[in-house]
Every structure is written in structure tokens, then in C-alpha cells.
Residue frames as qw, qx, qy, qz and C-alpha x, y, z in Angstrom:
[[0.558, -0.404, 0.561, -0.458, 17.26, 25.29, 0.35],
 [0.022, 0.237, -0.948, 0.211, 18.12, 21.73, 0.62],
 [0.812, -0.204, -0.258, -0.483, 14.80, 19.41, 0.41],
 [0.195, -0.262, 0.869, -0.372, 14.66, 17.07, 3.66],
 [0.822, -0.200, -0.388, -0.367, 12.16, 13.94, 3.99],
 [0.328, -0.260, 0.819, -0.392, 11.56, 11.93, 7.05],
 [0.553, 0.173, -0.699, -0.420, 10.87, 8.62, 6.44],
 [0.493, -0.201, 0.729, -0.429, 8.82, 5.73, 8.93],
 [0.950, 0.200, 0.178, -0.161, 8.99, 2.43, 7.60],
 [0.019, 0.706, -0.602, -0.373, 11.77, 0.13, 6.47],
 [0.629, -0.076, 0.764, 0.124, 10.68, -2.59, 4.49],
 [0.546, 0.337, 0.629, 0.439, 10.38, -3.08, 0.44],
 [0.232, 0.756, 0.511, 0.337, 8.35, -0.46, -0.10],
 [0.163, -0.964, 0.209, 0.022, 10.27, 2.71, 1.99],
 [0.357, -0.594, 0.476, 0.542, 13.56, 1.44, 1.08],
 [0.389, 0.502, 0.593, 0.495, 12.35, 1.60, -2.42],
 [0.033, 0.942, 0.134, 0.306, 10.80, 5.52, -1.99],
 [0.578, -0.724, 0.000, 0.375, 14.01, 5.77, 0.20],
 [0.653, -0.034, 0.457, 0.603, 16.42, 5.33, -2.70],
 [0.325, 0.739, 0.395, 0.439, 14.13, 7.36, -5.31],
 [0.012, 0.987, -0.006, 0.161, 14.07, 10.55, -2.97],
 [0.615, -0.595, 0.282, 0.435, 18.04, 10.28, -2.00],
 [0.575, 0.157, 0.597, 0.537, 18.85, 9.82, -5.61],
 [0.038, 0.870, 0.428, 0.239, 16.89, 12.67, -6.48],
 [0.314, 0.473, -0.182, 0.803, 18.96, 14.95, -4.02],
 [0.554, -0.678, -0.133, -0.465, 16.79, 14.52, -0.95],
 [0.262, 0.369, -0.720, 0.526, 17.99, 14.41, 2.16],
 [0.787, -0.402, -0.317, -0.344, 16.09, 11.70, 4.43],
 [0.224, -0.462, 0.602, -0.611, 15.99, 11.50, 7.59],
 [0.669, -0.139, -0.432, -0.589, 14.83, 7.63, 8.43],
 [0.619, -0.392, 0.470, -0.492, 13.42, 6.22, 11.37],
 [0.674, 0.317, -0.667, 0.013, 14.68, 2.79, 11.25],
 [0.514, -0.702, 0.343, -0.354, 14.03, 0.86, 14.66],
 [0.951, -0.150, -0.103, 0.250, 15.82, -2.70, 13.96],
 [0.481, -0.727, 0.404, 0.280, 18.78, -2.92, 15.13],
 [0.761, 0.047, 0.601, 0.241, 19.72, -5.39, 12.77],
 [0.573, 0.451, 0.514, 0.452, 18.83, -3.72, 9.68],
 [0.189, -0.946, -0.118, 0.236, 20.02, -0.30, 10.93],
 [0.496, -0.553, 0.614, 0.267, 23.50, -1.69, 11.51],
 [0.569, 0.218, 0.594, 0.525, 23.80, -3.80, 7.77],
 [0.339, 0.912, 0.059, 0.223, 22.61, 0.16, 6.20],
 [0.406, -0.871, 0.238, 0.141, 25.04, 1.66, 8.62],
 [0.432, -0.558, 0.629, 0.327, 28.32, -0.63, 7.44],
 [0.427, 0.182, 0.695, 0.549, 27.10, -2.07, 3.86],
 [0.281, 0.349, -0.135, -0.884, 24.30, 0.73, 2.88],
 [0.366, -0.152, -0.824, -0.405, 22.07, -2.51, 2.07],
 [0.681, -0.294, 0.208, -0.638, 18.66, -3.41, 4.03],
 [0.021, 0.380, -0.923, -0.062, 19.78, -6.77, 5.51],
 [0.398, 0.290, 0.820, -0.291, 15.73, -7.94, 5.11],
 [0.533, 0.661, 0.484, -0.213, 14.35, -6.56, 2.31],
 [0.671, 0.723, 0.014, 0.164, 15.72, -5.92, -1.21],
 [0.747, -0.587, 0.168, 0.262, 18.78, -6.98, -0.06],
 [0.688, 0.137, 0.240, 0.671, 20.92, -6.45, -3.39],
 [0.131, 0.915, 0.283, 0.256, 19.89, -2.86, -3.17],
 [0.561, -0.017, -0.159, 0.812, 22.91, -0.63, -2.73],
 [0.001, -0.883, -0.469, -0.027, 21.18, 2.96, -1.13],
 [0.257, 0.686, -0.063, 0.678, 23.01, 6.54, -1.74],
 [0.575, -0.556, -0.523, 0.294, 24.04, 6.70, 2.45],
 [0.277, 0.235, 0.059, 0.930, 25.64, 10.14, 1.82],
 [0.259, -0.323, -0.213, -0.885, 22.02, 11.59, 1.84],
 [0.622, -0.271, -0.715, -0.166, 21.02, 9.28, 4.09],
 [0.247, -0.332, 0.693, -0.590, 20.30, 9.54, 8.72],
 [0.517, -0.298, -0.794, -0.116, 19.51, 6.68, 10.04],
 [0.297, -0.351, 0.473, -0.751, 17.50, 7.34, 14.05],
 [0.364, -0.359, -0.853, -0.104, 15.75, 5.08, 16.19],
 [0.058, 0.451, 0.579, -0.676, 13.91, 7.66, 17.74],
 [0.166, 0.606, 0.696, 0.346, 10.56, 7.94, 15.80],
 [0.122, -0.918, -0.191, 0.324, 10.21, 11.95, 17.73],
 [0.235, -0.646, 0.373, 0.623, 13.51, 12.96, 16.05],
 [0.306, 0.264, 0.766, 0.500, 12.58, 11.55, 12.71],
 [0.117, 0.767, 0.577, 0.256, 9.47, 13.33, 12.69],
 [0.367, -0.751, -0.091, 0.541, 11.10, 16.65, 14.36],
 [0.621, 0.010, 0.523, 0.584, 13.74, 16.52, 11.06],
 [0.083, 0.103, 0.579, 0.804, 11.40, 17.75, 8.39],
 [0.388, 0.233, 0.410, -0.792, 8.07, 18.95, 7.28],
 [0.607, 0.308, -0.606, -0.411, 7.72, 16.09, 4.88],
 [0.419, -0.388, 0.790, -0.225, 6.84, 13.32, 6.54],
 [0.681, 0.184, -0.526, -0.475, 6.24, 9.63, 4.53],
 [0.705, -0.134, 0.574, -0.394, 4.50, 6.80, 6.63],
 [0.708, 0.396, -0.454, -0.368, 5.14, 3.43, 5.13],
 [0.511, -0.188, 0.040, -0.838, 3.60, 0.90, 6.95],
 [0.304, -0.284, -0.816, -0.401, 1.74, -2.04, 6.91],
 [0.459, -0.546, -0.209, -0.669, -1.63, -0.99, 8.26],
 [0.749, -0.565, -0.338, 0.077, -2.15, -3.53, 11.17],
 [0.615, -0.449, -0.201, 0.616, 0.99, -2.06, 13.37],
 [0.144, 0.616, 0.070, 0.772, 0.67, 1.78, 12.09],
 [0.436, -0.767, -0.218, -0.417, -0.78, 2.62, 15.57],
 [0.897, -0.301, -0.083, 0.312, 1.75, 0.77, 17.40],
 [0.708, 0.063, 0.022, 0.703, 4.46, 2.06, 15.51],
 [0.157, 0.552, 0.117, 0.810, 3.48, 5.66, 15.79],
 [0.652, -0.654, -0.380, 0.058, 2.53, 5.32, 19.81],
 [0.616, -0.098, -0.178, 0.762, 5.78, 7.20, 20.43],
 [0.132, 0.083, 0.058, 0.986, 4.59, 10.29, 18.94],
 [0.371, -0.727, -0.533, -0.224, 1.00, 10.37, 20.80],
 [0.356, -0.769, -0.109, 0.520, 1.55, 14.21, 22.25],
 [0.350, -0.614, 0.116, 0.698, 3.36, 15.22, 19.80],
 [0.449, 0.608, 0.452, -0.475, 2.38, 17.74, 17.39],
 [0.458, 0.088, 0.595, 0.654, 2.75, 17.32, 13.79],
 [0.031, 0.843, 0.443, -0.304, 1.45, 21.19, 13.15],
 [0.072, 0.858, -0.216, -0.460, 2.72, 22.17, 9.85],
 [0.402, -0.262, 0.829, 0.286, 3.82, 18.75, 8.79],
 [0.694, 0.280, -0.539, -0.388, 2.95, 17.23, 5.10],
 [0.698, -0.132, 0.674, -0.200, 1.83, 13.88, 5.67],
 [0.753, 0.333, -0.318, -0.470, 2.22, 11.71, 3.00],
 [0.730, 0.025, 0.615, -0.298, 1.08, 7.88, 2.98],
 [0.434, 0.350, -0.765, -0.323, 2.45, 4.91, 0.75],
 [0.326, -0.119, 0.888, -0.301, -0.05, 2.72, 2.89],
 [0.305, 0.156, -0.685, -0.643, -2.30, 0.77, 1.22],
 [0.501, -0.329, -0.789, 0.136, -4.94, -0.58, 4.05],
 [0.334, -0.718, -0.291, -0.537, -6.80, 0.38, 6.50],
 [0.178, -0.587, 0.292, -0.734, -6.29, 0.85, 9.77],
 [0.560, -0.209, -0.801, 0.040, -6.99, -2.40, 11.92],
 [0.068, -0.321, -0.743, 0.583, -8.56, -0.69, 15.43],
 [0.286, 0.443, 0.310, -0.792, -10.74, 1.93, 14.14],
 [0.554, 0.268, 0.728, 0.302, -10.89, 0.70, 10.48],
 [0.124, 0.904, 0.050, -0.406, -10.64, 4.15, 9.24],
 [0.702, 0.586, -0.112, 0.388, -8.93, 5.12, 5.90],
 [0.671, -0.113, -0.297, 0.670, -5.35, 6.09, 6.64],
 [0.177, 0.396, -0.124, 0.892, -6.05, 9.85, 6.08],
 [0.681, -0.624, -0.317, -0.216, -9.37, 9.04, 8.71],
 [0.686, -0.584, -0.340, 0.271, -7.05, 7.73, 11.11],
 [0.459, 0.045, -0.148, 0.875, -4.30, 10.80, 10.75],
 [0.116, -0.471, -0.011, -0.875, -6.92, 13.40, 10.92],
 [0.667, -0.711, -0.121, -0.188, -8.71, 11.89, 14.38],
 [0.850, -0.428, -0.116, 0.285, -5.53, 10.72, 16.03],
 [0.342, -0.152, 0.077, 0.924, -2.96, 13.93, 14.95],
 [0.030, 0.808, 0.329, -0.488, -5.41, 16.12, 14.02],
 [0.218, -0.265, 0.492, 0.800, -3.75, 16.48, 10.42],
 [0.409, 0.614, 0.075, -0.671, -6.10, 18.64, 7.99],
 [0.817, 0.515, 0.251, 0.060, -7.00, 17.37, 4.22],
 [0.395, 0.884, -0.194, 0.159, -4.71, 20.23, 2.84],
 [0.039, -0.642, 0.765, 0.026, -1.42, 18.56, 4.66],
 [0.650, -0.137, 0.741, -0.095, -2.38, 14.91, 3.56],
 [0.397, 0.603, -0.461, -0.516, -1.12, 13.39, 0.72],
 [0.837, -0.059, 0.543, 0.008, -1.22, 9.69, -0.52],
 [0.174, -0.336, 0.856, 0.354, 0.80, 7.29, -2.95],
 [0.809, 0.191, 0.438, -0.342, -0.92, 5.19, -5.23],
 [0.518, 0.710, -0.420, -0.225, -0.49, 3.24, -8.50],
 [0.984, 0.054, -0.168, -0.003, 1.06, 0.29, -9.51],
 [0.162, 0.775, -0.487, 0.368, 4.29, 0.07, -7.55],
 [0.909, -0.207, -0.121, 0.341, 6.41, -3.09, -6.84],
 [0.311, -0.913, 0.256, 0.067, 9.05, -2.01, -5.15],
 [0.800, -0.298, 0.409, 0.323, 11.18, -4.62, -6.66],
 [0.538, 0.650, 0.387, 0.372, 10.76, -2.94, -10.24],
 [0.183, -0.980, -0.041, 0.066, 11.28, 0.44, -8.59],
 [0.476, -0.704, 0.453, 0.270, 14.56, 0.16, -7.49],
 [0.752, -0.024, 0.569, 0.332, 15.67, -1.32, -10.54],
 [0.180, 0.558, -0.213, -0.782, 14.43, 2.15, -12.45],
 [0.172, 0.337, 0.823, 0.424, 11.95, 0.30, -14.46],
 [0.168, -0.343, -0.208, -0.900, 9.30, 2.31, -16.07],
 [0.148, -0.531, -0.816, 0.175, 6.29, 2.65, -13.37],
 [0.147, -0.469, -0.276, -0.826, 3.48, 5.08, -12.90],
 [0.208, -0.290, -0.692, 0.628, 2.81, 6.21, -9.95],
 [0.146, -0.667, -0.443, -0.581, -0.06, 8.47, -8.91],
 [0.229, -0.145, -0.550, 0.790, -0.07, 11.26, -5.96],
 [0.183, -0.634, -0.586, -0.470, -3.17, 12.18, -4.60],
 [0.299, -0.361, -0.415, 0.780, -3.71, 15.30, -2.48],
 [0.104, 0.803, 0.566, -0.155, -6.28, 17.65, -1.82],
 [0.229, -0.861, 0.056, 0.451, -3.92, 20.54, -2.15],
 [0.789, 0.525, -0.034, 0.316, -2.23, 20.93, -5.94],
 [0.298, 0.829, -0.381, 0.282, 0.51, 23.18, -4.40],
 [0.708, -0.515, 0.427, -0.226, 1.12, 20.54, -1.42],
 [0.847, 0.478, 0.218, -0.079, 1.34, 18.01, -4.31],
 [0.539, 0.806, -0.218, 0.109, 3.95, 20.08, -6.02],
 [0.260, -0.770, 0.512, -0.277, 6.27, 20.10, -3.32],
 [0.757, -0.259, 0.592, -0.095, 6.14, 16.27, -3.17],
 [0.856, -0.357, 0.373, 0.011, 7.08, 15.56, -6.42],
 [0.525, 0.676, -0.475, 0.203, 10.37, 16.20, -6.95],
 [0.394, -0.562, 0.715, -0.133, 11.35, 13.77, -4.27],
 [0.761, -0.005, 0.644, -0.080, 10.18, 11.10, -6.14],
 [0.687, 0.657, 0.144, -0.275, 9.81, 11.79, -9.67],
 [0.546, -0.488, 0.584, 0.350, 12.38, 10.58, -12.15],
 [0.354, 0.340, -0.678, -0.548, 13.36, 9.34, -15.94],
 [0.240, -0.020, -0.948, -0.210, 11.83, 6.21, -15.28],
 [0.067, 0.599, 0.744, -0.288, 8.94, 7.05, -12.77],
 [0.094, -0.365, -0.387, -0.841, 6.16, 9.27, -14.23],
 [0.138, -0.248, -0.853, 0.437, 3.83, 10.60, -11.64],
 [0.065, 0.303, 0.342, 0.887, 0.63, 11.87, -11.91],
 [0.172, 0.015, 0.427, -0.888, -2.04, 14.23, -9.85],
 [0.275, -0.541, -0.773, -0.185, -5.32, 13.38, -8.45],
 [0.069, -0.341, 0.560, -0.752, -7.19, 15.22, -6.08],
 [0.812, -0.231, -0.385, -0.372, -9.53, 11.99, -5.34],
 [0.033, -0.572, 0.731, -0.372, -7.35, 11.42, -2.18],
 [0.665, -0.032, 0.538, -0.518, -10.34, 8.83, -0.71],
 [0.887, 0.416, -0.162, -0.119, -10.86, 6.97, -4.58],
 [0.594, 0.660, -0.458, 0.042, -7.55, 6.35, -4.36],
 [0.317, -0.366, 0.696, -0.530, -7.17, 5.31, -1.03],
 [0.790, 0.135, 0.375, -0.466, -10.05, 3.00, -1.14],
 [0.906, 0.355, -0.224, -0.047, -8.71, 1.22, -4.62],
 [0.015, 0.583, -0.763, 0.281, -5.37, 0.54, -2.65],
 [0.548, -0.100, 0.711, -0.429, -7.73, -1.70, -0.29],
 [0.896, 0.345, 0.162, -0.228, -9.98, -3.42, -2.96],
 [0.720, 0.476, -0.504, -0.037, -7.63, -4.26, -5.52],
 [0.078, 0.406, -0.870, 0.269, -5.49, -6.49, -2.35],
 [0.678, 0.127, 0.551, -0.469, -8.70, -7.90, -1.22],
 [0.818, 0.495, 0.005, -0.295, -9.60, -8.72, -5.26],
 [0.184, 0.712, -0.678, 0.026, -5.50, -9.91, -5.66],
 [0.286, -0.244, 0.908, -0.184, -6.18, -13.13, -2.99],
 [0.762, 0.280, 0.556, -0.178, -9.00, -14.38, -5.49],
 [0.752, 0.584, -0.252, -0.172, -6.91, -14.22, -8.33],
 [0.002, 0.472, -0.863, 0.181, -4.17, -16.15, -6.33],
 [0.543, -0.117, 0.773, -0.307, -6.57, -18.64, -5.45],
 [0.797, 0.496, 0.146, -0.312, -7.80, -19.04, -8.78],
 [0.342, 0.611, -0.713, 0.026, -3.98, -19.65, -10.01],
 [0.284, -0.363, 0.843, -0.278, -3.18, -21.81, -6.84],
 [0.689, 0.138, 0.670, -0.238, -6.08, -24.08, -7.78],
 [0.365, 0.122, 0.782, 0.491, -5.09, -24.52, -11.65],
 [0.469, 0.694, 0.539, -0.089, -7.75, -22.28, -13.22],
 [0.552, 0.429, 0.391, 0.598, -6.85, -20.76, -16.73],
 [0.209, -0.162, -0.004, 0.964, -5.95, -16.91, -17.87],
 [0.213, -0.392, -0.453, -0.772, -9.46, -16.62, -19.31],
 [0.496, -0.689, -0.499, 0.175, -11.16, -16.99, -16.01],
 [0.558, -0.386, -0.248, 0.691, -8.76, -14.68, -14.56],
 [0.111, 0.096, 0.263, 0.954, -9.35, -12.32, -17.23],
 [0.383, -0.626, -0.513, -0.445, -13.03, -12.09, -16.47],
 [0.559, -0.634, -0.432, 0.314, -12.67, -12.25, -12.74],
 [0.419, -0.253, -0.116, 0.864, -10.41, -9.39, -12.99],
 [0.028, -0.252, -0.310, -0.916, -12.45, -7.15, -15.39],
 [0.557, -0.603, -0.566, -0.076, -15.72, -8.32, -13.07],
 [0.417, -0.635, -0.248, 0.601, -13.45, -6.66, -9.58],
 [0.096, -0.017, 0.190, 0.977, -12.77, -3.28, -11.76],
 [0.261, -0.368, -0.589, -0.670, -16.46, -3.03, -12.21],
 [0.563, -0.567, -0.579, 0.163, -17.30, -4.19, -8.58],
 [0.589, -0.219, -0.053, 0.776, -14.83, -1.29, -7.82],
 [0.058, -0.313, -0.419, -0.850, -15.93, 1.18, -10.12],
 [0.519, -0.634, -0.410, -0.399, -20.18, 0.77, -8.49],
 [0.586, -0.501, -0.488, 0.409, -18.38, 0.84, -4.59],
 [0.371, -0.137, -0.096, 0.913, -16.93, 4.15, -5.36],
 [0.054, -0.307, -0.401, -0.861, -19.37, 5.67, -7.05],
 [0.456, -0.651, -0.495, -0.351, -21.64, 5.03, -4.33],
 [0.614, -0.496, -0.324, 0.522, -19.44, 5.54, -1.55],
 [0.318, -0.459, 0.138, 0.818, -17.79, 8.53, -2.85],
 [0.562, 0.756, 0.317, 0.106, -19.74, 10.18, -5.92],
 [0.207, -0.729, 0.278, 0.591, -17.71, 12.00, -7.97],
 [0.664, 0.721, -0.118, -0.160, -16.21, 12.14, -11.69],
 [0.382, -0.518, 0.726, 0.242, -13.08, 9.27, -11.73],
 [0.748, 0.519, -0.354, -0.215, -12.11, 7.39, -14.34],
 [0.745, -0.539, 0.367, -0.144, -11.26, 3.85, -12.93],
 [0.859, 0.385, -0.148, 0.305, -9.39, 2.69, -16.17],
 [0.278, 0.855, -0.327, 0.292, -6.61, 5.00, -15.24],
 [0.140, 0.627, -0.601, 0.475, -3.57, 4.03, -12.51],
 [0.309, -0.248, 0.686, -0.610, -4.41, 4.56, -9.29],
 [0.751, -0.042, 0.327, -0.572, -7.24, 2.31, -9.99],
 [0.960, 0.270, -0.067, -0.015, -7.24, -0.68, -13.05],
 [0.514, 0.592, -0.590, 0.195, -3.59, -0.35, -13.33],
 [0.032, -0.545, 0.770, -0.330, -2.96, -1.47, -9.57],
 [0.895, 0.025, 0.302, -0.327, -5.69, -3.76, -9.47],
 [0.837, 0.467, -0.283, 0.047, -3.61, -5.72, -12.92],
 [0.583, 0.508, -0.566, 0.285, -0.58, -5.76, -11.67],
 [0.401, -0.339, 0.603, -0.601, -1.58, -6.77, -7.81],
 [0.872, 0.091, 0.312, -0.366, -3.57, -9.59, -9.56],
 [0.823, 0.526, -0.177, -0.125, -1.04, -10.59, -11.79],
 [0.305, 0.628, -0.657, 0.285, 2.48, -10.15, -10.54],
 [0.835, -0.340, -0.427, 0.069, 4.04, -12.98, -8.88],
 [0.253, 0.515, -0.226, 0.787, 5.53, -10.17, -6.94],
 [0.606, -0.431, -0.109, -0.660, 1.86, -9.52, -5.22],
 [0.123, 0.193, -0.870, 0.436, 2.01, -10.63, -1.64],
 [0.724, 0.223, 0.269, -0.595, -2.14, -10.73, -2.01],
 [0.789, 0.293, -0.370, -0.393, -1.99, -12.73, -4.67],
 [0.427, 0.161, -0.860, 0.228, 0.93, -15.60, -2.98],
 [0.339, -0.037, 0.663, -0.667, -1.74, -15.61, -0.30],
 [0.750, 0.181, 0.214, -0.600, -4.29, -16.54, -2.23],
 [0.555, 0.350, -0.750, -0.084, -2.13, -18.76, -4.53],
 [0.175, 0.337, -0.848, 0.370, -1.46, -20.66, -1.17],
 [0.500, 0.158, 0.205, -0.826, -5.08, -20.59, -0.43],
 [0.749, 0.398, -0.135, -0.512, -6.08, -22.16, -3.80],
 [0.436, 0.354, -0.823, -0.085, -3.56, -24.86, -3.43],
 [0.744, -0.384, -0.544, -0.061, -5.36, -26.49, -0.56],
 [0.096, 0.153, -0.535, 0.825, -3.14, -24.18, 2.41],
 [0.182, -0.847, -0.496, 0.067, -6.02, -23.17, 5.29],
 [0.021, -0.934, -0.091, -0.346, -5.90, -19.98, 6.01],
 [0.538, -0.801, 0.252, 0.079, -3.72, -20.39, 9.17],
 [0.796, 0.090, 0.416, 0.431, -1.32, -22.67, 7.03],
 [0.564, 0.588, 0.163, 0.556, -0.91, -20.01, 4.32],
 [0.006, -0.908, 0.103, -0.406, -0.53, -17.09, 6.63],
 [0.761, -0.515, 0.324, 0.227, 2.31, -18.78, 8.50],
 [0.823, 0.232, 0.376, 0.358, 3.94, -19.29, 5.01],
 [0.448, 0.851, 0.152, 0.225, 3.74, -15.83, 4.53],
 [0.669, 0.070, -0.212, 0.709, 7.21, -13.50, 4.86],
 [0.067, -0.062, -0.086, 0.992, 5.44, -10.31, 4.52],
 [0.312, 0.388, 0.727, -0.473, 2.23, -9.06, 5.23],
 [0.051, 0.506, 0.780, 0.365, -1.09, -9.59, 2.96],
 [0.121, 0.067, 0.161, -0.977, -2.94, -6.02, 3.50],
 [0.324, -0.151, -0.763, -0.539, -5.90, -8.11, 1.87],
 [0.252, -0.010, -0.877, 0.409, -6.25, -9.94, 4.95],
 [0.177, -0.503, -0.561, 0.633, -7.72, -7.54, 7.32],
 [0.220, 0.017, -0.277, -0.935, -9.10, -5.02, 4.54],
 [0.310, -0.235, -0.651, -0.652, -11.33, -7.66, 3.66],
 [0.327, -0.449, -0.756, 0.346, -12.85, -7.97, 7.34],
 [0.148, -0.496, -0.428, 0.741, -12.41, -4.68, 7.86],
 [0.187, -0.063, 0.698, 0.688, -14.41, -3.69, 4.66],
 [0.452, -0.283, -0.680, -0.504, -17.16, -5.25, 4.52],
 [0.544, -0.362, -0.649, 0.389, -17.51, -5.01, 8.40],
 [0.370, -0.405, -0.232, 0.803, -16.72, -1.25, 8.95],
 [0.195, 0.377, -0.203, -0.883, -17.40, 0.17, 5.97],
 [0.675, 0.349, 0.524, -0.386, -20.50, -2.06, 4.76],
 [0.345, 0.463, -0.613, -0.539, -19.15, -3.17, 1.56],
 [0.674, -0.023, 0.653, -0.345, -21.29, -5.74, 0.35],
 [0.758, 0.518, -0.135, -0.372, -20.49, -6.72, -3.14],
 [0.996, -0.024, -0.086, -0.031, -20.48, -10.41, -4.47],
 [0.859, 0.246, -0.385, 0.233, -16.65, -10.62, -4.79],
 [0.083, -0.578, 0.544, -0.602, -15.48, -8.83, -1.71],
 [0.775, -0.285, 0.308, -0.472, -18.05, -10.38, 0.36],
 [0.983, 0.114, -0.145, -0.015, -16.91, -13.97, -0.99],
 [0.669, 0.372, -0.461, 0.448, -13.21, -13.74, -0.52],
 [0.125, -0.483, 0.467, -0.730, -13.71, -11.86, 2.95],
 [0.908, -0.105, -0.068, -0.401, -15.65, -15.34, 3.73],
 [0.722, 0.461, -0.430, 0.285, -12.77, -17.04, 2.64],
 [0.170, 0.408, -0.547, 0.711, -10.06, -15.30, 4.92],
 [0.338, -0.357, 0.335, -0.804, -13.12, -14.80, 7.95],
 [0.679, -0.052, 0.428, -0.594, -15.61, -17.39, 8.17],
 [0.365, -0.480, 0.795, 0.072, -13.74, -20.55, 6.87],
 [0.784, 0.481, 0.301, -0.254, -15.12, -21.01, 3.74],
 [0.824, -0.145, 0.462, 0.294, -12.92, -23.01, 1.28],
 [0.050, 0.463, -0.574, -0.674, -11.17, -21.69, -1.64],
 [0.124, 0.288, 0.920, 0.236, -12.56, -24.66, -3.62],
 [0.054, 0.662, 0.729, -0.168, -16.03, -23.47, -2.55],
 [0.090, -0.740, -0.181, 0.641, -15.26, -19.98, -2.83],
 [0.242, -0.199, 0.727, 0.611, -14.07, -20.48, -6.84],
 [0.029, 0.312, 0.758, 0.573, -17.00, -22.01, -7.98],
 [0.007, 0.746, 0.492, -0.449, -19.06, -19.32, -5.80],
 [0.153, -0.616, 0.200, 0.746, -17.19, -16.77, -8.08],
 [0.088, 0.215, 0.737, 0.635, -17.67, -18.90, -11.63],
 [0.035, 0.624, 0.780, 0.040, -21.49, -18.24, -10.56],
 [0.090, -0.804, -0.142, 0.571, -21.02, -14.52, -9.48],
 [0.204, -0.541, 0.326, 0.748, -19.22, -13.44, -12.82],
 [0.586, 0.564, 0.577, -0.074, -20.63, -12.39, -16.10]]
């Protein structure tokens, strides 16, 4: 049997996992409501907004703008996002039942009305069980992706045989993916490490050196490390992927759309100034409100950059709040 995926989301990061599972031999079914960038897949087989030199395998490819027939398609479904307009965009299918479906989530953020993790908000608002919910994680520019550099992903799901099934749509010579079943750890470092991404942009934007940056970063892997362990006991091992690895390369790459927020931040932008500047959305943003607001997260460097972004405290100020916080 033919392997189908249905796919909701079409910027960087789902026409990156669009390409992997087509290329692979999947057949994806993807919900795609611009017009605009329906039509440029439809007659060039390019996204005419986001990784635009990306040529996608359309053979294997349906495009639909009905989000009910997308999800009708398959029992694979992959949500890819950006957190604030998941509710919006998935308002079509409020009635209808995704009973039997695989959920699996390449979102990285929280929810923005209820401020639930994503698999929170899929099991109150569909009613989808641990054992059909699966999440992405891991360091994973989409711009590397598609280019079939090496990356390491990480798939976390409660269910190892749910797990299995997912991945040979992604898995390749150049991606290496590997099982968790810490679905929540891994969730949760998605959020922190974009929140901890706009204070190493702001520490760039404002001229401070790679040895700061190297502290500040080992300092948020530690802050990270004591949130989980108290939120979520358990036996993880935050050196690995899903956790240090996407924190490094979310704080480092000048890929990171946290970090060009905070870069823009640390040059002297305000907040409204730099998020006008942006193209695509910061998930940082609203994690860090909804963080430290929803889910009482109250440690020194969350609580300082979610100042930043919330209650109009200055990069400047917020910098040398951080030289004082790190050790």
C-alpha cells in the first residue's frame, strides 16, 4: 500500500517536510490556502514565498484548499504552523472528527488562546489521545533541509509503533532521525530554546563577543535542564538533539528568526520597530508571555527576555541584567 500524508502549512518549514516525504515516495495530500502560492506550485512546482529556488517532486504531490479534504485524504496528518494562527487555521475542521488520525506536529510554540502545549491543545479541542500524537523536534532549518544537508532530527511519540510508521516519510541519507518518548520535554525545549534565541540576538545586535554568548548559551541549557526537571520529572538527557542541539543552532544560525529578532532588538529596534521588520514569525515572541504567564516559568533568563518583548524593558538594560544573572 502506497503511504499518503496530509499536510497543513505552507511555509519554510512544510515545504521543507513536504519535499522530504514526496522524495521518499509519499504521496501528500497539501492543504495550501493561498492562492498565490498554490498557483506558482501548480505551474512552476516552486513556493512563490518561501524557499523559492526549491524545485518540489509535483508528481506525488495534491494541492486543496479545502482544509476538510486534506484532512479526509489520510491518516497521517502533519500540522505546520506557526502557533499564534493554529486555531484560526484549523476553525474549518471544528466538528470534524479526526478518529483514527496520527497527528503529528512540526510546531514549535504554544498555543496563543489557551497557552497549552500543542499536544494540550489537540487533545482538548479534537479530542486526539497521547498514542495518536506525535511531534518533530531537533535542529531543523529548513533551508539546510532541502538542500540534503546532514541534520538530526528527533520524533517524539508516546507510541514506538506510531513512531515507526512516521519515519519512513521523512527519513533519508542525509537526515538521521531519532526516537523519544518524552513527547512534553521535547515540546517544551522547542519553546525555550526560541525564547533563549532573542537574547542571543540581542547580545549580537548590540556588539557583544562569542565568549559572552558562549556562557549565556551554556547558562539557558542549564536554565532548561532545572524547568524540565521540575515541570516534568523524568530521566532526559538535555545534551542530546531535541534539546542542546536546537537550542545551538536557534542561537547561532543567522537563519534563526528568534535570533534576527533579537539581533534587531540589540541594535536599538523597539520592539514594535523590530517586529514590523520581521518577514516571518518569531515563536519566541508569545512563548515568552505565554510561559512565564501560563505556565509559571520563572527563571532569571526567561523572565528577563519575556520583560524585554512584554513590559518594555530595553535590550541595553536587559544585557547587562543577564551579565549579572550568568555564572
Amino acid at each position: 500500500m502506497e503511504k499518503t500524508l496530509s499536510v497543513v502549512g505552507h511555509g519554510s518549514w512544510a515545504t521543507a517536510l513536504v519535499k522530504l516525504a514526496s522524495e521518499n515516495g509519499t504521496n501528500v495530500v497539501w492543504y495550501v490556502p493561498n492562492d498565490g502560492v498554490r498557483q506558482s506550485l501548480q505551474t512552476t512546482g516552486k513556493n512563490s514565498k518561501y524557499l523559492t529556488d526549491t524545485e518540489l517532486p509535483m508528481e506525488r504531490i495534491v494541492l486543496t484548499d479545502s482544509l476538510p479534504h486534506a484532512v479526509g485524504a489520510s491518516t497521517h496528518l502533519l500540522f505546520v504552523v506557526p502557533s499564534a494562527y493554529l486555531r484560526s487555521t484549523l476553525s474549518p475542521l471544528l466538528g470534524v472528527s479526526l478518529d483514527g488520525k496520527v497527528v503529528i506536529s512540526a510546531i514549535k510554540g504554544l498555543e496563543v488562546q489557551s497557552g497549552r502545549l500543542i499536544s494540550g491543545f489537540f487533545s482538548q479541542v479534537f479530542g486526539v489521545p497521547s498514542a495518536r500524537y506525535a511531534v518533530i523536534g531537533g535542529p531543523s532549518h529548513a533551508e539546510e533541509v532541502v538542500k540534503r544537508y546532514p541534520a538530526y532530527l528527533t520524533l517524539a511519540a508516546a507510541d514506538v509503533t506510531v513512531a515507526s510508521d512516521i519515519f519512513g516519510h521523512f527519513a533519508n541519507d542525509a537526515i538521521r532521525i531519532e526516537y523519544t518518548g518524552d513527547v512534553a520535554g521535547v515540546e517544551y525545549a522547542g519553546v525555550l530554546k526560541n525564547i533563549y534565541a532573542i537574547g542571543a540576538g540581542m547580545a549580537v545586535g548590540a556588539g557583544y563577543p562569542d565568549n559572552f554568548l558562549s556562557v549565556y548559551v551554556a547558562c539557558c541549557l542549564n536554565e532548561m535542564k532545572e524547568y524540565l526537571a521540575r515541570t516534568l520529572p523524568g530521566n532526559r538527557d538535555v545534551t542530546t538533539s531535541a534539546y542542546a542541539g536546537d537550542l545551538l543552532v536557534t542561537a547561532y544560525s543567522a537563519h534563526s528568526r528568534n535570533r534576527t529578532l533579537g539581533r534587531l532588538l540589540g541594535s536599538g529596534k523597539t520592539v514594535a520597530e523590530a517586529l514590523a521588520e520581521m518577514k516571518m514569525v518569531a515563536e519566541g515572541f508569545n512563548a515568552a508571555k505565554l510561559i512565564v504567564e501560563k505556565h509559571h516559568c520563572h527563571k532569571p533568563i526567561v523572565k528577563i527576555i519575556y520583560e524585554t518583548l512584554h513590559h518594555d524593558v530595553s535590550a541595553g538594560n536587559a544585557l547587562l541584567r543577564l551579565r549579572s544573572a550568568l555564572s
